[in-house]
N, CA and C of each residue as an Amber inpcrd file, in Angstrom:
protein
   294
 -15.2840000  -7.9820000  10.6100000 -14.1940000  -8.7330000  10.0090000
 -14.6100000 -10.2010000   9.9370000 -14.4030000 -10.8710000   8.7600000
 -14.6370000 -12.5240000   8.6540000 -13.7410000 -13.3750000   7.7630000
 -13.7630000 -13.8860000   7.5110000 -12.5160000 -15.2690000   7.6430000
 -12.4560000 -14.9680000   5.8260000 -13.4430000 -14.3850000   5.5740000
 -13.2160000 -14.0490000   4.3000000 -12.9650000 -12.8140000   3.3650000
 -12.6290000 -11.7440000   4.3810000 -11.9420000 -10.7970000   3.9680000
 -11.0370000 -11.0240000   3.3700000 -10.4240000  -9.7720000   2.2010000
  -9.0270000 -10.2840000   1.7640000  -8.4740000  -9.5640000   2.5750000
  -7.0840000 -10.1700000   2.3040000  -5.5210000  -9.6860000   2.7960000
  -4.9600000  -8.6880000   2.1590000  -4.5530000  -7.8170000   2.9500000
  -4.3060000  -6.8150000   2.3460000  -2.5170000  -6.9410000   2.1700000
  -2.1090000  -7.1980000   0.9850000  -0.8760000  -8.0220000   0.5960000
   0.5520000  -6.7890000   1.1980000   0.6370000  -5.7290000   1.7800000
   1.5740000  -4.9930000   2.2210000   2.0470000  -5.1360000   3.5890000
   0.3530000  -5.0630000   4.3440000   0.8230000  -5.0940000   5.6690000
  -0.0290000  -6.3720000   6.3860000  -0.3660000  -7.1560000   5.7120000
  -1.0770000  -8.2750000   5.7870000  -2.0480000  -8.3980000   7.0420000
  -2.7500000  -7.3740000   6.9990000  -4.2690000  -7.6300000   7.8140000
  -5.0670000  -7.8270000   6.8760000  -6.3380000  -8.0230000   7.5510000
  -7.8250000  -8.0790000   6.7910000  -8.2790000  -6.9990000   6.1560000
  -8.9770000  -6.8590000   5.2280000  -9.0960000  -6.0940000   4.5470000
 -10.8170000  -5.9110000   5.1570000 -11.7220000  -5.7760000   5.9510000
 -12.7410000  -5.3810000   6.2660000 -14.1670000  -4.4500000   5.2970000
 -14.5540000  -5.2640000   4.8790000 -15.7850000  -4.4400000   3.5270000
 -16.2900000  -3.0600000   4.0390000 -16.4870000  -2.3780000   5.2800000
 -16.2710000  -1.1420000   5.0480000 -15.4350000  -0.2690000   5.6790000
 -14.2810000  -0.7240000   5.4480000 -12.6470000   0.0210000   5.3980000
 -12.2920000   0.3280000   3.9470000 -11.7900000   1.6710000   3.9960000
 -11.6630000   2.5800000   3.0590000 -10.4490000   1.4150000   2.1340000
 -10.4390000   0.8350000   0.8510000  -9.8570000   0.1260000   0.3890000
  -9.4220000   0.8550000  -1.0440000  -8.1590000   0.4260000  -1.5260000
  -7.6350000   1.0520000  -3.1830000  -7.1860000   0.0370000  -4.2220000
  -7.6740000   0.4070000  -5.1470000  -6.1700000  -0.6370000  -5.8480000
  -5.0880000   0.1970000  -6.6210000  -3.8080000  -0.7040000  -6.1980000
  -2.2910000   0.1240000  -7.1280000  -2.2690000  -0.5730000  -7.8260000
  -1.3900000   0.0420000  -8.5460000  -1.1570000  -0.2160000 -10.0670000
   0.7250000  -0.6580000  -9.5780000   1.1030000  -2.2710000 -10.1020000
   2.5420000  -2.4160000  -9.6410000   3.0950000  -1.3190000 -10.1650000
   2.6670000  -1.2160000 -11.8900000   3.3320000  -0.7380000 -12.5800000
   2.5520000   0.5640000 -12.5650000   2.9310000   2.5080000 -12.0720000
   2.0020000   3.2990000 -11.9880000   1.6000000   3.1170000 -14.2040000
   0.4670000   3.6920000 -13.9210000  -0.1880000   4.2560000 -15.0660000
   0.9090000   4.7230000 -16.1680000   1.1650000   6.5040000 -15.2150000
   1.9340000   6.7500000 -16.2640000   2.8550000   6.2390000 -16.8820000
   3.6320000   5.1000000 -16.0130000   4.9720000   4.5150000 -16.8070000
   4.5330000   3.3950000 -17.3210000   3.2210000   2.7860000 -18.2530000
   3.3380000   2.0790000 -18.7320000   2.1880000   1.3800000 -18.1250000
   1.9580000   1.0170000 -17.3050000   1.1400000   0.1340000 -15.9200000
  -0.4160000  -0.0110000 -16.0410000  -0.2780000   0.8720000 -17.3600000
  -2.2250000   0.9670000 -17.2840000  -3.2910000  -0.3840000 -18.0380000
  -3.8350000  -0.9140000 -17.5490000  -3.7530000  -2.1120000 -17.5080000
  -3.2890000  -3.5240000 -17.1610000  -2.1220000  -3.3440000 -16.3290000
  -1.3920000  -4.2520000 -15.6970000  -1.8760000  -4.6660000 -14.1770000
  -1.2800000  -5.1610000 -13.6040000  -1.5390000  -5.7540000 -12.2740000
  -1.3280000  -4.6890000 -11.4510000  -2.8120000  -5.4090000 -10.2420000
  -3.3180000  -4.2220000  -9.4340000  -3.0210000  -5.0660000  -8.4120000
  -3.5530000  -4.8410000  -7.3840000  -3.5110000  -5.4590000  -5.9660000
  -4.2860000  -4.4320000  -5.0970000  -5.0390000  -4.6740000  -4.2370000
  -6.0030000  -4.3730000  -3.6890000  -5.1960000  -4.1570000  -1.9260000
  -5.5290000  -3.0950000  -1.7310000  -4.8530000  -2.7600000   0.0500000
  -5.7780000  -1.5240000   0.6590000  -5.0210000  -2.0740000   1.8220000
  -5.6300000  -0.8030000   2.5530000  -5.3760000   0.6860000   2.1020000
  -6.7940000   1.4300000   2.1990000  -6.0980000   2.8610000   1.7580000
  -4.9250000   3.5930000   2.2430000  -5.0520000   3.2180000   3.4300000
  -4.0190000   4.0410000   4.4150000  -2.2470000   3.7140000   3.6820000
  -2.9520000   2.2450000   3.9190000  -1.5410000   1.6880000   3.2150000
  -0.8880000   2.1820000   1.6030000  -2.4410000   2.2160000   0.7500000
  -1.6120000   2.8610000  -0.3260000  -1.0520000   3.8990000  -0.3550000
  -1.6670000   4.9530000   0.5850000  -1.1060000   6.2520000   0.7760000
  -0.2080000   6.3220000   0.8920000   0.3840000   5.7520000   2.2750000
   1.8110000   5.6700000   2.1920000   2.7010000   5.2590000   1.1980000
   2.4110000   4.1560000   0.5130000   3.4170000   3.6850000  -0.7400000
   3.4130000   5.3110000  -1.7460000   2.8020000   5.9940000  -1.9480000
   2.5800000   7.1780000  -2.7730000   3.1560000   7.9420000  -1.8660000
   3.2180000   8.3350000  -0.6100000   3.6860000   9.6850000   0.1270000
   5.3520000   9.0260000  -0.2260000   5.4610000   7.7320000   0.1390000
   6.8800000   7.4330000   0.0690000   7.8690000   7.2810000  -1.3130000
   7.2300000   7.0190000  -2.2960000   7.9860000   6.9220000  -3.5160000
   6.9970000   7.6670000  -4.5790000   8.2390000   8.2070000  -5.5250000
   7.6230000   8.8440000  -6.8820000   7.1540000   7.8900000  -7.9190000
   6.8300000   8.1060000  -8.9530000   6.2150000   7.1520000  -9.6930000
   7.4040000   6.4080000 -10.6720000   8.3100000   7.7280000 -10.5450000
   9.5700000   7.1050000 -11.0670000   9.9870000   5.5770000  -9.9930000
  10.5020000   5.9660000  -9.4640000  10.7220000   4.9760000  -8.0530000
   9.9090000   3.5310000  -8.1270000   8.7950000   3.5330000  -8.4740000
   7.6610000   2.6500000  -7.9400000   7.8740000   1.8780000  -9.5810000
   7.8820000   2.5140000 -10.4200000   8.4880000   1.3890000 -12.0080000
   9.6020000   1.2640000 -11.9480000  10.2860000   1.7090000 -11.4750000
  11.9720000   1.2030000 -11.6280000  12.4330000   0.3450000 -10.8400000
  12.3650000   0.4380000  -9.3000000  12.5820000  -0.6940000  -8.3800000
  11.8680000  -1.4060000  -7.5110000  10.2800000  -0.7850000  -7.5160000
   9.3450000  -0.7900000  -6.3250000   8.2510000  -1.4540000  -7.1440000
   8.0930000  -2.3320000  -8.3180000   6.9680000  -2.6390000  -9.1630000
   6.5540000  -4.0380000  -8.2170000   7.1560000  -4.6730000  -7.1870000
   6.3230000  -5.8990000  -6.4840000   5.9430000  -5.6600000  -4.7480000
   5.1880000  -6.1760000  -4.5650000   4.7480000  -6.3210000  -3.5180000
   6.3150000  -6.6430000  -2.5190000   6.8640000  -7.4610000  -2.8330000
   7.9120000  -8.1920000  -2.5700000   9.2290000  -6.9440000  -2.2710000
   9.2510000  -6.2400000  -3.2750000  10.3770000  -5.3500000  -2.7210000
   9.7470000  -3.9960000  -2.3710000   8.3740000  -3.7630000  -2.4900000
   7.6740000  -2.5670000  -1.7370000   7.9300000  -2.9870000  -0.2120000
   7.8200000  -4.0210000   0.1650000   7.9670000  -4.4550000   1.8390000
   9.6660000  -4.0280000   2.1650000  10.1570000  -4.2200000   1.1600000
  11.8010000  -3.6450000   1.9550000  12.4590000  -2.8210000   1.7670000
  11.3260000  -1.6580000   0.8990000  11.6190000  -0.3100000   1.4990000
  11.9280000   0.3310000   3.1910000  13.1740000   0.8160000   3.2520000
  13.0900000   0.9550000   4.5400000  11.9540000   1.8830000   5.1090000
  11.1920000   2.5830000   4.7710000  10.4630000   3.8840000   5.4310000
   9.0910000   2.8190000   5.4470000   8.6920000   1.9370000   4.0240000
   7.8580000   1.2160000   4.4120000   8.0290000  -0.0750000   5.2630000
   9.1130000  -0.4550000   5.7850000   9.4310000  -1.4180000   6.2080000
   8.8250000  -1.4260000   7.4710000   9.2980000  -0.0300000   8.0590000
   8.9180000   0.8420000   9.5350000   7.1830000   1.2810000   9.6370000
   6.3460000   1.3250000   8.4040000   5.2750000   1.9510000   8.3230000
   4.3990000   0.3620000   8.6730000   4.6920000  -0.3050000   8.0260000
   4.3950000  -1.5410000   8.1620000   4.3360000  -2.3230000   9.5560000
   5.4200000  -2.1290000  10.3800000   5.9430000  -2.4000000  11.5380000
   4.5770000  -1.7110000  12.7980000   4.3820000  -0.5320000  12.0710000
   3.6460000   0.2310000  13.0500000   1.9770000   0.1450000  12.8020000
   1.5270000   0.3350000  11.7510000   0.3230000  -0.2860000  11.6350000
   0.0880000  -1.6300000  11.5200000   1.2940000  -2.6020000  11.7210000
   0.5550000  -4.3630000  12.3160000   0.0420000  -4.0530000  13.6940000
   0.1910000  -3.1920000  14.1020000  -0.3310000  -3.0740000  15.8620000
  -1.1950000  -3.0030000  15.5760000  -2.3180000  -2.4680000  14.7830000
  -3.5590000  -1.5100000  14.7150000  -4.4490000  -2.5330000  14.0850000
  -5.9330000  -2.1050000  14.4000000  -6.7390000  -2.8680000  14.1650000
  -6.7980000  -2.8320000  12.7430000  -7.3430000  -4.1640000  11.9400000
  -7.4010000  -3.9360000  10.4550000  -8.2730000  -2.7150000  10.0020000
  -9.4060000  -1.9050000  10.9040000 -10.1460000  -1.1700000  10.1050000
  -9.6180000   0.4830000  10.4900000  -8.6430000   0.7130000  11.2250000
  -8.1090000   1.5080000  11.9820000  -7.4600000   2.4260000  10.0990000
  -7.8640000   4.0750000  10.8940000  -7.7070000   5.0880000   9.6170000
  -6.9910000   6.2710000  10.1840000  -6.2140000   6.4970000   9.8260000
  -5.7180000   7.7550000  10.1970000  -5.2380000   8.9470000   8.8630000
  -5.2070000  10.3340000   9.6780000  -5.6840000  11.5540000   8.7090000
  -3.6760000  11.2200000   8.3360000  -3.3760000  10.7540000   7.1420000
  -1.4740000  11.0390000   6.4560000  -1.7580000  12.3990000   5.8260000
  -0.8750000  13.3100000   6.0730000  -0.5520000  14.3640000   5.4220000
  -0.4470000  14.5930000   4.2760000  -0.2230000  14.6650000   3.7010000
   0.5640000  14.7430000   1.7710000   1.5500000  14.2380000   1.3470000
   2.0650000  14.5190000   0.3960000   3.4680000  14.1690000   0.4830000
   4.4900000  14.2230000   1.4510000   5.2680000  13.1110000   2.1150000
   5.9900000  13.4000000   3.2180000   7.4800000  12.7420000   2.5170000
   7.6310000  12.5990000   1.2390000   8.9490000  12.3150000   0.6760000
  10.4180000  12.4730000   1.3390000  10.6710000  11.5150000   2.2220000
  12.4730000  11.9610000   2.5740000  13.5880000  12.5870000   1.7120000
């Protein structure tokens, strides 16, 4: 890890060059998004934004960084991996949709 990693804009650790990294799409693909603004995060982290919302979901109310954080399920996911080291990976299941 070095002072010049990026930030990983969800759960705001370091983003570490060989930690598994993604980029989302604010806007997904299918609804329009292809070509639009990406943002770069942890994989783990994108996973979750995908286990937690449909793609419907993610263009309709979830297209910023800003209100992806106050999702409540990500609010809590967030909460729990700031403990963890930035390069820290764990096996998420599939879809775990409430």
């Amino acid at each position: 890890m070095t002072d010049t990693d990026p930030i990983c804009p969800l759960c705001r650790r370091p983003i570490p060059p060989d930690v598994a990294q993604s980029l989302h799409h604010l806007i997904p693909k299918l609804k329009g998004g292809k070509g639009g603004p990406t943002v770069l995060l942890h994989h783990i982290c994108h996973r979750e934004i995908h286990a937690t919302l449909s793609e419907a979901e993610l263009a309709r109310s979830y297209s910023t960084i800003k209100a992806l954080r106050t999702h409540p399920r990500l609010e809590k996911f967030i909460r729990w991996i700031a403990k963890r080291p930035p390069g820290f990976q764990s096996k998420i299941p599939g879809k775990r949709r409430l």
